[in-house]
C-alpha positions as CSV (number, residue, x, y, z in Angstrom):
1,X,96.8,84.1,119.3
2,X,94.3,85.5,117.1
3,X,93.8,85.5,113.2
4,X,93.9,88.5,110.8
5,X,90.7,88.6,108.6
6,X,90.9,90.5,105.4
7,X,88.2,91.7,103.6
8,X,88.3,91.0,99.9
9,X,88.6,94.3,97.6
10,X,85.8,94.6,94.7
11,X,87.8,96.3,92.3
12,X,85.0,98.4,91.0
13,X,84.4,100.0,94.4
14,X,88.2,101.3,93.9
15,X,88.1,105.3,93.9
16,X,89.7,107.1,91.4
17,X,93.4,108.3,92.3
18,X,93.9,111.8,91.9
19,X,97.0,112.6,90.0
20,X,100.1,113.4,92.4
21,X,100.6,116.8,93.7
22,X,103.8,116.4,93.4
23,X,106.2,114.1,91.8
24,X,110.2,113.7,92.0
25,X,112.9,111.6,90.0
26,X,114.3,108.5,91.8
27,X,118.0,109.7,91.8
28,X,117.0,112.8,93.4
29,X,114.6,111.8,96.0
30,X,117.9,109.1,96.7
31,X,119.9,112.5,97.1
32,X,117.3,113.9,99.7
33,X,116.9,110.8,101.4
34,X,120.2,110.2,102.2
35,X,120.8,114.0,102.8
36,X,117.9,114.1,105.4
37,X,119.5,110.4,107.0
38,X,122.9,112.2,107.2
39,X,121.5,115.1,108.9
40,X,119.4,113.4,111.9
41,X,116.4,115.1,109.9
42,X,113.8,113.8,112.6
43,X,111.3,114.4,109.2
44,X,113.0,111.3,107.1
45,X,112.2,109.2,110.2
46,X,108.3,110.3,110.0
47,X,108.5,109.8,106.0
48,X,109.8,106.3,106.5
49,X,107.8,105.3,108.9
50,X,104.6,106.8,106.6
51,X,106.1,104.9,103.2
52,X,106.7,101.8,105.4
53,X,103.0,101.7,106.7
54,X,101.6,102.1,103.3
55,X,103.9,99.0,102.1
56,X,102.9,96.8,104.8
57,X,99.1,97.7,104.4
58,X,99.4,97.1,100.5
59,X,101.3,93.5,101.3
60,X,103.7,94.6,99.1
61,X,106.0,94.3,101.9
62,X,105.2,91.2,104.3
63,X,104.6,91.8,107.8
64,X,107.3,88.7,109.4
65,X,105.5,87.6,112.7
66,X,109.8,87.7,113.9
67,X,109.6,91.6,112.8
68,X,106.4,92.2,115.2
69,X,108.0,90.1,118.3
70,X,111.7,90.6,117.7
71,X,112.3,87.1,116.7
72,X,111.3,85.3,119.4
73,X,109.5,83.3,116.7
């Protein structure tokens, strides 16, 4: 087993965000999304797995040791 180690953030050594290239309204990025999903779009696949990455790096989504090793936990 081995233990995750994470660095605390000093909120001053934060960059500034650029503002977003590009922004959408929640209904319609719903629309696309489900569009893209009913399709087979192999790009809402790579999008999800992008989004997902960034949640689970941000801990706004928890990482479940049963998610990692299919519940074997």
């Amino acid at each position: 087993m081995f233990k995750v180690r994470y660095r605390k953030q000093n909120i001053d050594d934060i960059p500034e965000l650029p503002e977003p290239a590009h922004s959408i309204e929640l209904p319609k990025a719903l629309a696309e999304a489900e569009h893209m999903l009913d399709t087979g779009s192999p790009e809402f696949n790579e999008k999800t797995e992008t989004i997902l990455s960034v949640l689970y790096e941000t801990d706004t989504v928890p990482v479940r040791r049963c998610t990692l090793h299919g519940d074997k936990h």
